[in-house]
C-alpha positions in Angstrom: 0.0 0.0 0.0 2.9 2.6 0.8 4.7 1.7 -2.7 1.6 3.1 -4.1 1.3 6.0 -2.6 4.8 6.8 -2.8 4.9 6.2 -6.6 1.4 8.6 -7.1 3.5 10.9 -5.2 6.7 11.6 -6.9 5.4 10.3 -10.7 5.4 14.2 -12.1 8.1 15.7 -9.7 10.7 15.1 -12.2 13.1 12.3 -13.8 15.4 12.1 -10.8 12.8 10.7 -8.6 11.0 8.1 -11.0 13.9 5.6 -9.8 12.0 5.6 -6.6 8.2 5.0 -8.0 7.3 1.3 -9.7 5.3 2.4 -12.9 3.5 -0.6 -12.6 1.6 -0.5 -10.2 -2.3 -1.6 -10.5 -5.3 -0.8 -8.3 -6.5 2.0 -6.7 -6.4 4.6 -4.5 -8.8 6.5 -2.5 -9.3 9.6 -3.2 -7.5 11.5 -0.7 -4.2 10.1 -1.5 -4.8 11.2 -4.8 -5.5 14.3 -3.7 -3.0 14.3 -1.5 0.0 13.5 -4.3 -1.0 16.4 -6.6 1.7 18.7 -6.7 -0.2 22.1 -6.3 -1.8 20.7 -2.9 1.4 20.4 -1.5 2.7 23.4 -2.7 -0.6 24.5 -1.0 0.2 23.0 2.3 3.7 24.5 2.3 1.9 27.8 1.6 -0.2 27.6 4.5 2.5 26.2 6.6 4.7 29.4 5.8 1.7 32.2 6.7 1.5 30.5 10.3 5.2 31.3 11.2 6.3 34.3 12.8 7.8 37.2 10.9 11.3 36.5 11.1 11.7 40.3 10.7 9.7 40.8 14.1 12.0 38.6 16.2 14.4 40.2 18.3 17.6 38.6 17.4 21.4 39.6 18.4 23.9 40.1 15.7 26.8 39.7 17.8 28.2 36.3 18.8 30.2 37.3 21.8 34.0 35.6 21.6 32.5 32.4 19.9 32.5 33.8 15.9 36.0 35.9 15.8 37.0 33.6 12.6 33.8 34.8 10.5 34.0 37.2 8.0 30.1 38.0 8.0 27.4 37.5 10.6 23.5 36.5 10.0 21.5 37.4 12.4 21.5 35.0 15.0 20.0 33.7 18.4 21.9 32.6 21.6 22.3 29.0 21.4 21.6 26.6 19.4 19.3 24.7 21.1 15.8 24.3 19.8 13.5 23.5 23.2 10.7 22.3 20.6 13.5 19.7 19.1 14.4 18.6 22.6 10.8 17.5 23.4 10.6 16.1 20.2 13.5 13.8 20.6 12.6 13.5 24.8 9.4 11.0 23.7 11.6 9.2 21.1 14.6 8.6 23.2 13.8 4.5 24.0 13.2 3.9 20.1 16.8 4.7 19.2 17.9 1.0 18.6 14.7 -0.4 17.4 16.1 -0.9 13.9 12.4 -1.9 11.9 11.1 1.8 14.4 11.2 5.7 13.9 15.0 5.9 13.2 15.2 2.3 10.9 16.2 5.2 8.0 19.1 6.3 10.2 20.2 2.8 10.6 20.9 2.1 7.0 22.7 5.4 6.3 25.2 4.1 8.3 25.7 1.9 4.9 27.0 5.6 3.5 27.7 7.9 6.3 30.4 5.4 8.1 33.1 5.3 4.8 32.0 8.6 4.2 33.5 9.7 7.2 36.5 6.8 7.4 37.3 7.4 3.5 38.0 11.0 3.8 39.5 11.2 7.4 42.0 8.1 6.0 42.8 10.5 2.8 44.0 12.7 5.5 45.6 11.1 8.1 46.4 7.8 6.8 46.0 4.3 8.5 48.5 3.0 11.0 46.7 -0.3 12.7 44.9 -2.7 10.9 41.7 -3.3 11.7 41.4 0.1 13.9 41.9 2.5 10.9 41.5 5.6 12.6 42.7 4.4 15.7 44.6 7.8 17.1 41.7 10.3 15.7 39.6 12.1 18.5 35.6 12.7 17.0 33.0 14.3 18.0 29.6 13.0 17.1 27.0 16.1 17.5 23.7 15.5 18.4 24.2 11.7 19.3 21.1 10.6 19.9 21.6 7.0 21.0 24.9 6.3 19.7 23.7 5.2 16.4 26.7 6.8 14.9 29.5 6.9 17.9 29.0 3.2 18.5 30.4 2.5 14.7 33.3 5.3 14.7 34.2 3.9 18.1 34.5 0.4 16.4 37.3 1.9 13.3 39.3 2.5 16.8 38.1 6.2 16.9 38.1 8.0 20.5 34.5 9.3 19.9 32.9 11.6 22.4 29.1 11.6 21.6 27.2 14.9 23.1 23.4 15.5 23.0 21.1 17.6 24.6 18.4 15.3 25.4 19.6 13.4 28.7 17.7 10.5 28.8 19.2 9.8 24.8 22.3 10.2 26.0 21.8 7.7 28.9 19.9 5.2 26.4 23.3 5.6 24.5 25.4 4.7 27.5 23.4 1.8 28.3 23.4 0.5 25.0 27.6 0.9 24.8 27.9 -0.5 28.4 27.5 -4.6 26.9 30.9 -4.0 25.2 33.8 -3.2 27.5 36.0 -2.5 24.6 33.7 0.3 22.9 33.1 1.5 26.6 36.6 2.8 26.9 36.7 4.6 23.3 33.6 6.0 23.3 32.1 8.4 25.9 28.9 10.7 26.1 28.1 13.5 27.4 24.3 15.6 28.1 25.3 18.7 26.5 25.1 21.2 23.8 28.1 22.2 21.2 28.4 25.5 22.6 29.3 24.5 26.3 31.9 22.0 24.9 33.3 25.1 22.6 33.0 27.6 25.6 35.3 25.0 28.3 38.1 24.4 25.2 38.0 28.7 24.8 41.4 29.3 25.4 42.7 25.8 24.7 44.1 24.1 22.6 42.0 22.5 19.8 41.3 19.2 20.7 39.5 16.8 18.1 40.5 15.6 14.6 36.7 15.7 13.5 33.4 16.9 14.0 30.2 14.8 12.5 26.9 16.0 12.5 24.8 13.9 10.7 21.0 14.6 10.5 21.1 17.2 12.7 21.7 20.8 11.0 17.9 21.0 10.3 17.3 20.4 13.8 19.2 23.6 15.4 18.3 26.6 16.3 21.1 29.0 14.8 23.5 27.4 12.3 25.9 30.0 12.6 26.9 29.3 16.6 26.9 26.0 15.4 29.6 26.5 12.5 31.8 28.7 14.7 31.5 26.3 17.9 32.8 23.5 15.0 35.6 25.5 13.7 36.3 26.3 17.8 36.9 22.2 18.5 38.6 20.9 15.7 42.6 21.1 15.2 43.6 23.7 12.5 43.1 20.9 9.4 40.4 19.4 11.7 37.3 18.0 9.3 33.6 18.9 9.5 30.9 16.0 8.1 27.6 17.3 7.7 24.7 15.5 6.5 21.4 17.1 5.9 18.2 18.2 4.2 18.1 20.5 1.3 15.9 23.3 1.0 14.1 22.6 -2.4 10.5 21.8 -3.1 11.0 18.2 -4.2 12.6 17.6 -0.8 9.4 19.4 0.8 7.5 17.0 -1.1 9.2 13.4 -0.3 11.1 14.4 2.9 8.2 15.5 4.5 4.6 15.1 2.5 5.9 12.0 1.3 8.4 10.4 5.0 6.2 12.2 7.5 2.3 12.6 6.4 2.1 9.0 3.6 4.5 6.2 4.1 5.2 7.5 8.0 8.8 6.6 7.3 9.3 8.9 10.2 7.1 10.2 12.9 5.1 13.3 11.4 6.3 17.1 12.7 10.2 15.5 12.7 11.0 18.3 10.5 10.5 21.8 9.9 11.2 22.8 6.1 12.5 26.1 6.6 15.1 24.6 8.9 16.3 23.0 5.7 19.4 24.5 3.8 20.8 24.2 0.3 24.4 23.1 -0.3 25.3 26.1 -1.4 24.3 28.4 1.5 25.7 25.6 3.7 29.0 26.1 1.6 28.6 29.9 1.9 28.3 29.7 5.8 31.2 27.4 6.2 33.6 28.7 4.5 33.0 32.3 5.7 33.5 30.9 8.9 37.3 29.2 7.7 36.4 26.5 6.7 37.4 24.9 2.9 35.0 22.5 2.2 36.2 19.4 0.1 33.4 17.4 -0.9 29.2 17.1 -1.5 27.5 14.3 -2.3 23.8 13.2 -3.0 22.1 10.9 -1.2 18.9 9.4 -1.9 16.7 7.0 0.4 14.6 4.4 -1.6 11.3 3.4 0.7 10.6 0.4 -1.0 14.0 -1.3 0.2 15.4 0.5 3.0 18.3 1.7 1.8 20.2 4.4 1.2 22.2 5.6 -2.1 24.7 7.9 -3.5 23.3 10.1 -6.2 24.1 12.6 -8.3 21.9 15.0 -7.2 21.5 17.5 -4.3 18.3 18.3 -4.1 17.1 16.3 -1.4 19.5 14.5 0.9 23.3 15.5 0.6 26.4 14.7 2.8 29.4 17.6 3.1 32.8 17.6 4.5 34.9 20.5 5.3 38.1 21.0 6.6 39.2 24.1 8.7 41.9 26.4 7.2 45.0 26.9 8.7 47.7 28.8 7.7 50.1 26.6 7.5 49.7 23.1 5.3 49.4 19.9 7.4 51.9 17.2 6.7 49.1 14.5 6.6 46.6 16.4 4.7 46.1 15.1 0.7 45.3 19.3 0.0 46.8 22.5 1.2 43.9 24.2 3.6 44.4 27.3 1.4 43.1 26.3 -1.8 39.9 27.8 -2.6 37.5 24.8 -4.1 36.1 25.8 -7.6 32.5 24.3 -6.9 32.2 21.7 -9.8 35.1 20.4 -8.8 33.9 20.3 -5.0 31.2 17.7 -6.4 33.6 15.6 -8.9 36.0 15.1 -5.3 32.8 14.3 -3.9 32.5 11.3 -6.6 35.6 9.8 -5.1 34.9 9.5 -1.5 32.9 7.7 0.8 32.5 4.4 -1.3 32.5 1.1 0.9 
């Protein structure tokens, strides 16, 4: 029954997506569905969705970010933190589903498939191997916005010292709990209940202290994405990575990541996202690198319903995954590229091509 809906859905929305949607499908549908897979009614909900939201232009924002921002060359307006109490309740009533791998986060689960030698290929490019079996045995990461370790638990297993930090506590303790059956993991991988910018205000001062930073599905989620670049850029070592994966901000990805995930096939629980929290590759680009960093590679994802899984694409416009690395001055001996290079954007995406494969 979803397959069908799915496939009304995105048959129209353009080529790119008709990989997704069987074209043989027979039966029908009620109605409603139909209704519901028309592509002017969900450019219709996303209208009416837009006139409730506050005027952004009413909210009384700073535009100063204190000591936390002093490598940005321009400031957005911005908040304080970013901390979203509306995500944190959100992810409170989720927080015992985290390892139920057929439940709410099954879609997390399989992006492992990508996300893992995503992170392991590039980092490795980088810093290069020196134990078998524990590849990046030596690296320090931090995983942002944990959750329950669904990430961590993997890095920790490449030998990574990974130090998992969320803002929800009793996530965090489902993490621990879930870490706590292997005594080997246990003493590479530790969590913490806390947001980036307390970890970024203790190392003020200090050295930098961690050879990555990964933030996977969890950009769209925050409150004020500039805090968030400048607390990254404030952790990592100078030639430190960034991995970022996200939502685009596009129609289609209004359409399928949350018409389509949240409202039809229920692929995750409905209100999960908020599309103007979504952001386009190249405004994420824009942000990073006016913050210092260089970033080094974008890649499409795509998430087919039918099987599971997760796939590298081509194209942008709905899932992506990003790495960065922050500038130094001086080239690192163990990095591939000098941090001063300024990426031409097409090639960006063709380095993109190379990394990341399993």
């Amino acid at each position: 029954m979803y397959s069908k809906k799915f496939g009304r859905l995105a048959y129209g929305l353009g080529t790119e997506t008709r990989a997704l949607c069987p074209t043989n499908l027979k039966g029908s549908i009620p109605s409603v569905m139909r209704v519901l897979s028309s592509w002017a009614v969900c450019k219709h909900q996303r209208h009416q969705f837009l006139q409730r939201q506050p005027d952004d232009k009413t909210v009384n924002r700073p535009t100063t970010l204190s000591k936390i921002r002093p490598h940005a060359s321009s400031i957005r307006q911005v908040s304080h933190t970013t901390l979203d109490p509306a995500e944190v309740k959100k992810f409170q009533s989720l927080a015992d589903k985290w390892w139920d791998q057929q439940g709410e986060f099954a879609a997390l689960h399989s992006m492992n498939d990508l996300r893992v030698p995503f992170i392991r290929d590039n980092l490795l490019s980088i810093h290069g191997s020196q134990r078998p079996g524990s590849p990046l045995a030596g690296l320090r990461i931090m995983d942002v916005g944990c959750g329950g370790g669904l990430l961590s638990e993997p890095l920790g297993r490449l030998g990574a010292d990974v130090v998992g930090i969320d803002p929800v506590e009793v996530s965090v303790r489902t993490a621990e709990l879930h870490t706590s059956s292997d005594p080997e993991l246990r003493k590479r991988v530790q969590y913490r209940a806390c947001t980036l910018e307390e970890v970024a205000q203790e190392e003020e001062g200090e050295t930098e202290d961690f050879h990555a930073v990964v933030a996977s599905e969890v950009v769209e989620h925050l409150a004020d994405l500039d805090i968030f670049a400048s607390c990254c850029y404030q952790v990592l070592k100078p030639g430190g990575s960034l991995f970022i994966t996200t939502i685009s901000k596009t129609n289609l990805s209004y359409a399928l990541g949350i018409v389509a995930a949240e409202q039809l096939l229920r692929i995750v629980p409905s209100g999960t996202h908020d599309w103007e929290k979504f952001i386009t590759p190249v405004d994420l680009e824009r942000l990073l690198e006016s913050t210092g960093f260089q970033v080094e590679s974008i890649r499409g994802m795509l998430f087919n319903p039918l099987s599971g899984s997760w796939s590298w694409t081509q194209s942008t416009s709905i899932n992506y995954a990003l790495h960065a690395v922050k500038r130094s001055e001086e080239p690192q001996p163990d990095r591939a590229r000098a941090g001063s290079e300024e990426p031409d954007h097409n090639e960006t995406l063709s380095r993109g091509a190379a990394a990341g494969q399993n």
